[in-house]
C-alpha positions as CSV (number, residue, x, y, z in Angstrom):
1,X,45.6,-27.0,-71.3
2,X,45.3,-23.2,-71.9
3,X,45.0,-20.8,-68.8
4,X,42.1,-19.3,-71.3
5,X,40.6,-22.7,-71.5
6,X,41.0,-23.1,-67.7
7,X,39.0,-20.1,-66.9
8,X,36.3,-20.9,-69.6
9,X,35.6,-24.3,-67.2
10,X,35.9,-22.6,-63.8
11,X,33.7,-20.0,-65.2
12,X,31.2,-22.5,-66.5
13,X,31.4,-24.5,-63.0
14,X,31.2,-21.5,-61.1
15,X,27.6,-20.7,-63.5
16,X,26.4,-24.0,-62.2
17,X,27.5,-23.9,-58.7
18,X,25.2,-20.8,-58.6
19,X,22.6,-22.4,-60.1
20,X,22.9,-25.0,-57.6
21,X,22.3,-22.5,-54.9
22,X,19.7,-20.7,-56.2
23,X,17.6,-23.7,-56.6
24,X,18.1,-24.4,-53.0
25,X,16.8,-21.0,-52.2
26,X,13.9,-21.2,-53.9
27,X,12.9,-25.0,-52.5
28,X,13.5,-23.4,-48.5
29,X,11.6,-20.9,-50.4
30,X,9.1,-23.4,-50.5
31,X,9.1,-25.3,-47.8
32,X,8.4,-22.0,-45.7
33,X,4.8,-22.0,-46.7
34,X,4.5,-25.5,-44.1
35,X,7.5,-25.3,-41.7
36,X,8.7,-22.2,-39.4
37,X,12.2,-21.0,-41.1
38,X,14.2,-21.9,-37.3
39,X,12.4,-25.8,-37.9
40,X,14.2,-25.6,-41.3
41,X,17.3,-24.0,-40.3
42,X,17.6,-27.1,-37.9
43,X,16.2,-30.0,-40.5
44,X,19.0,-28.6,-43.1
45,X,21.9,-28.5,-40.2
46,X,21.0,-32.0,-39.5
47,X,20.6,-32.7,-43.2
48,X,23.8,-31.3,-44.2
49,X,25.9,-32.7,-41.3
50,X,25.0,-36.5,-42.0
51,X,26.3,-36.1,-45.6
52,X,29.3,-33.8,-44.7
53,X,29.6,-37.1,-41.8
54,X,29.0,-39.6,-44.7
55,X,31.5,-37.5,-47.3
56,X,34.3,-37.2,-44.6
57,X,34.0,-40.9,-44.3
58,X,33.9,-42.5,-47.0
59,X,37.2,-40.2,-47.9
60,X,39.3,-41.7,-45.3
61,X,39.2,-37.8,-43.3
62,X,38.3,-38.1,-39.6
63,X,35.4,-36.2,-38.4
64,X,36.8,-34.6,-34.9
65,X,39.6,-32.0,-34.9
66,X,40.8,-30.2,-32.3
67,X,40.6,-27.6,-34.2
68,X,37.2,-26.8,-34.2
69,X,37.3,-25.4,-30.8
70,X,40.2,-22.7,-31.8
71,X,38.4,-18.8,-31.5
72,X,38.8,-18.4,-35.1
73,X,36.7,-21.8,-36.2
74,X,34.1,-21.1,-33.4
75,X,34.1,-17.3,-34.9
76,X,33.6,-18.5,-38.3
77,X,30.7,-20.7,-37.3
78,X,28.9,-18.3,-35.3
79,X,29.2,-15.6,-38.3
80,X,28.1,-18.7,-40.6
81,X,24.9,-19.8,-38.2
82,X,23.7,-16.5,-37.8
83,X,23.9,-15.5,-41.4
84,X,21.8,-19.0,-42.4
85,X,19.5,-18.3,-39.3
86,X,18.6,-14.5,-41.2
87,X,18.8,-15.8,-44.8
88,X,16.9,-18.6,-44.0
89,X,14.2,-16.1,-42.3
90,X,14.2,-13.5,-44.9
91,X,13.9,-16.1,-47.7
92,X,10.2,-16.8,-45.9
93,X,8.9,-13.7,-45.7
94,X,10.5,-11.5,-49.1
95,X,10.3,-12.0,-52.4
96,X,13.2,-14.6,-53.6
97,X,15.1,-11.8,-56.2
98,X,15.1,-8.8,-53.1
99,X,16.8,-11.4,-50.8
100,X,19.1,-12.8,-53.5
101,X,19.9,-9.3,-54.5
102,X,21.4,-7.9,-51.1
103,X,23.5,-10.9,-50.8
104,X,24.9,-9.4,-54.1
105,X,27.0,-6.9,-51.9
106,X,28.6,-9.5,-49.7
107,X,32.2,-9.1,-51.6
108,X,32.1,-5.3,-51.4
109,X,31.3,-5.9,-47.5
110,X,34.6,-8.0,-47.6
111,X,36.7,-5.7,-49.4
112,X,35.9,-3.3,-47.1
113,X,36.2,-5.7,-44.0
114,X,39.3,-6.5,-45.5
115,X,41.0,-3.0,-45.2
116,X,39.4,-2.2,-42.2
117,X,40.2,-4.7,-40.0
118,X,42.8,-6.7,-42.3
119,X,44.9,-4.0,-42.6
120,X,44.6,-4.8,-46.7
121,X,45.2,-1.8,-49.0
122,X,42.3,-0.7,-50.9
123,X,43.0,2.7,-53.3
124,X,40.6,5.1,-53.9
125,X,39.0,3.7,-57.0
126,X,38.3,0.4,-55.0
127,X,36.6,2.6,-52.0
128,X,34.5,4.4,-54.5
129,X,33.1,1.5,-56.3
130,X,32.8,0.4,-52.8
131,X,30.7,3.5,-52.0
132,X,28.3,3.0,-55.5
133,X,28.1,-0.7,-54.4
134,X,26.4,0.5,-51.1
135,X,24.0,3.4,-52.8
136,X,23.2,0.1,-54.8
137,X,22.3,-1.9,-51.9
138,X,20.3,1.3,-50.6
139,X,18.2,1.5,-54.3
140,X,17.5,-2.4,-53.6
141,X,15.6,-2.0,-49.8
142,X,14.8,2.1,-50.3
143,X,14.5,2.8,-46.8
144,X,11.5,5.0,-45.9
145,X,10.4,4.4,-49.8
146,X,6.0,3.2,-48.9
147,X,7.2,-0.1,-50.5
148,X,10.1,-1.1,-48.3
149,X,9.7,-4.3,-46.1
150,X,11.2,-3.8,-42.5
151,X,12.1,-7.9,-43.2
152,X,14.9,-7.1,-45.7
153,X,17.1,-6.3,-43.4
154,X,17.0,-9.9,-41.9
155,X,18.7,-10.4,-45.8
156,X,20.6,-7.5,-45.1
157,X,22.4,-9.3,-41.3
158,X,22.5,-12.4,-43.5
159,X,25.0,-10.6,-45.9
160,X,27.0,-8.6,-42.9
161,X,27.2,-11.9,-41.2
162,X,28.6,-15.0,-44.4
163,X,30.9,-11.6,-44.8
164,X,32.2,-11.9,-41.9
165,X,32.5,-15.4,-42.2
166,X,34.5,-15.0,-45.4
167,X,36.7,-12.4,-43.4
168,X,37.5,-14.5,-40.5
169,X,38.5,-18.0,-43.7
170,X,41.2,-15.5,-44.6
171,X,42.7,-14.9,-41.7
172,X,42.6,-18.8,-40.7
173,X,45.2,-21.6,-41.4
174,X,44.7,-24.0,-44.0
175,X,45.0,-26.8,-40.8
176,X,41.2,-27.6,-41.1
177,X,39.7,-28.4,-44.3
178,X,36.5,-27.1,-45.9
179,X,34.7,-30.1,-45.8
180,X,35.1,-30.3,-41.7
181,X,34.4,-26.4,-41.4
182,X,31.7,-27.2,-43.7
183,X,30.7,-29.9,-41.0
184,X,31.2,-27.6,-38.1
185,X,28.8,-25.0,-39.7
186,X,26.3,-27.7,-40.3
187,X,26.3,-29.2,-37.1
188,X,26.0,-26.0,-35.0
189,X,22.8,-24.7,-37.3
190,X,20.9,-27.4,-35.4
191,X,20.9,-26.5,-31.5
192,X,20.8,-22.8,-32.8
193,X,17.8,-23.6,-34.6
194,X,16.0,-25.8,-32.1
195,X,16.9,-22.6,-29.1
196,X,15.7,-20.3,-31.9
197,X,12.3,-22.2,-32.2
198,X,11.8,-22.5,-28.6
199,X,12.5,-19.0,-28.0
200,X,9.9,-18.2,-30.6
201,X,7.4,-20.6,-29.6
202,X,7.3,-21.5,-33.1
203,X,5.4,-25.3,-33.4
204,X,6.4,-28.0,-34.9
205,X,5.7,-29.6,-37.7
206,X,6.4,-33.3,-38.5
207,X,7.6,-33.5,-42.3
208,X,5.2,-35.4,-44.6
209,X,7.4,-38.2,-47.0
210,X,6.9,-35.8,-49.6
211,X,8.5,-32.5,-47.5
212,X,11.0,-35.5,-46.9
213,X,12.0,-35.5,-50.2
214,X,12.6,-32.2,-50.5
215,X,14.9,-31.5,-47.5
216,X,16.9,-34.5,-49.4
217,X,17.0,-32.7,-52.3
218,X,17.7,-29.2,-50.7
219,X,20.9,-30.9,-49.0
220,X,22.4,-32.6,-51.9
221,X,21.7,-29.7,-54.2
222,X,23.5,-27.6,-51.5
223,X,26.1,-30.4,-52.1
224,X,26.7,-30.4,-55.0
225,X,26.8,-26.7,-55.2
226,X,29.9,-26.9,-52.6
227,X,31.7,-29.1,-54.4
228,X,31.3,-27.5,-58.2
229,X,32.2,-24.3,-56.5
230,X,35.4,-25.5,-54.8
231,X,36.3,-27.3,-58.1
232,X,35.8,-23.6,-59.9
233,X,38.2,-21.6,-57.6
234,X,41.1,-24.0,-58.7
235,X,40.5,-23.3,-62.4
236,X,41.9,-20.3,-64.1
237,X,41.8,-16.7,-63.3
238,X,40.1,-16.2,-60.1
239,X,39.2,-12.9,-60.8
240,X,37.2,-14.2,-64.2
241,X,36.2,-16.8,-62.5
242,X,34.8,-15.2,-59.3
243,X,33.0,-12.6,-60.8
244,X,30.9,-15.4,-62.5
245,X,29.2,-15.6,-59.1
246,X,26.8,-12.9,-60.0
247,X,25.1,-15.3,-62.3
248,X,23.4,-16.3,-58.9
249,X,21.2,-13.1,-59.3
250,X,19.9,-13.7,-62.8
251,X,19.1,-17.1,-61.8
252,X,17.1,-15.7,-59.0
253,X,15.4,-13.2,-60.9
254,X,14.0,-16.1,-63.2
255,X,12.7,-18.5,-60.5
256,X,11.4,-15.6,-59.1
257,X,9.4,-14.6,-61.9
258,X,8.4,-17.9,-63.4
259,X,8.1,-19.8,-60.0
260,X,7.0,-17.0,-57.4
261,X,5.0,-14.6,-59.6
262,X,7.9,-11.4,-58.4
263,X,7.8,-8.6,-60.6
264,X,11.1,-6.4,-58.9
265,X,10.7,-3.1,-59.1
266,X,12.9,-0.8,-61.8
267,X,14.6,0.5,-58.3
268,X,15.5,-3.0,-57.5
269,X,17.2,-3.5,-61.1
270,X,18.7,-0.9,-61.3
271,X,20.7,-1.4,-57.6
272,X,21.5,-4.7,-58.9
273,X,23.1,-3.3,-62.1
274,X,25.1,-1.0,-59.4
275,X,26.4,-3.8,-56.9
276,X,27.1,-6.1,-59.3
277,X,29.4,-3.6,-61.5
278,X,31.2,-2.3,-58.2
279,X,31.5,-5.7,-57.4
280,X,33.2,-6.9,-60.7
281,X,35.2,-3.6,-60.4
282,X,36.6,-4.7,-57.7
283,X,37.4,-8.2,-58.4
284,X,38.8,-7.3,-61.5
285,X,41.2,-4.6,-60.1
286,X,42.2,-6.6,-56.5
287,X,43.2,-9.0,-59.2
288,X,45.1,-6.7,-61.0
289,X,46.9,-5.7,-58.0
290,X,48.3,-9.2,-56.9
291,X,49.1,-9.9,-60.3
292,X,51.4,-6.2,-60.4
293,X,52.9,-7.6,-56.9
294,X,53.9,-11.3,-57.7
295,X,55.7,-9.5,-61.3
């Protein structure tokens, strides 16, 4: 099989895995208008860590490892709750496309993490797109602009935090697998969610069979959306493959519109058009790079 035929899959998986997640969004989207977003931070912890449970299981992998209490695990969790615990919050109270947007710029964040505290190199054309990426991301929430919503920057922790999440994977051992950090994450979203609804004296709300349903459908979609985008990053090019992930926002920017009733501003649009370029930019040339070094 062709490496050009490789990347056309993993692109096409990595299209899917994205539309996997978007539809997830929109139904916790959804289920806002009846539960408090820390109940469903909680209800989708428990959700997702009886299938990750049931997954590991039926796969022969045990459960426990004592690596889940090493500082770079319990790191990576707390970046991963408290970006779902914002998300998750923003989702509820902005419009589907702004939140979806700002987590465009969660690969710039990294690259710049990256050199920062990684010690990675990052040349000047990689720090400038990194630059446009974040006048992008300031065009998307327009600070002091009469429309701007003081809850978008709930979406805007949400991105600093999975960044750092992603930040922390790369400088961890492959000694625990993604399924159990998966599991990890899963399980810890539902005390934090339970303190966070206490400490918010939010009520709660017993699920009707229907809301049931679409919890279920929520976690296996969020399933399924793991493991297609696992099965894309071993395909092909990662670099063609990767930048695929931007698909996520045109997806969004339909439901949005035929689901929601959005209309995004040309503002909004247009910062999108300017993350997501600096974003492939610097995909495409980190790419490059490794490829030069390993000649």
């Amino acid at each position: 099989m062709s490496a050009a035929t490789d990347s056309l899959k993993g692109a096409a998986l990595m299209v899917a895995a994205m539309a996997c997640f978007t539809v997830e969004d929109a139904l916790i989207k959804g289920l806002s208008g009846a539960f408090a977003p820390a109940q469903i931070v909680w209800m989708l912890g428990l959700g997702g860590a009886v299938a990750f449970v049931a997954w590991l299981t039926v796969s022969g992998q045990g459960i426990w490892s004592p690596h889940y209490l090493r500082p770079r695990v319990l790191a990576r969790t707390g970046f991963e709750v408290f970006g779902s615990c914002c998300f998750i919050s923003a989702l509820a109270l902005i419009p589907l496309s702004l939140a979806s947007a700002v987590i465009q710029a969660t690969p710039l964040v990294v690259a710049m993490g990256a050199a920062v505290f990684l010690g990675a190199t990052v040349g000047w054309r990689r720090w400038a797109a990194i630059g446009f990426g974040f006048a992008g991301v300031l065009l998307i929430i327009r600070p002091g602009a009469a429309g701007f919503e003081p809850a978008v920057l709930l979406a805007v922790a949400g991105m600093l935090a999975l960044a750092g999440r992603d930040l922390v994977t790369r400088t961890m051992p492959g000694v625990v697998s993604g399924a159990r950090l998966s599991l990890h994450a899963f399980a810890s979203l539902v005390p934090a969610g339970i303190l966070l609804q206490v400490a918010l004296g939010e009520p709660l709300v017993t699920p009707e069979l229907a809301q049931f349903g679409v919890l279920a459908l929520c976690v296996a979609i969020g399933m399924a959306g793991y493991l297609t985008i696992v099965a894309a990053t071993r395909l092909g090019d990662i670099a063609v493959v990767s930048s695929f992930r931007y698909s996520r926002m045109l997806f969004a920017l339909f439901v949005g519109v035929a689901f929601f009733g959005e209309r995004p501003g040309a503002a909004t649009l247009i910062g999108v058009g300017v993350v997501i370029a600096s974003g492939l930019f610097t995909l495409i040339r980190e790419a490059r790079l490794r490829a030069a070094s390993q000649a």
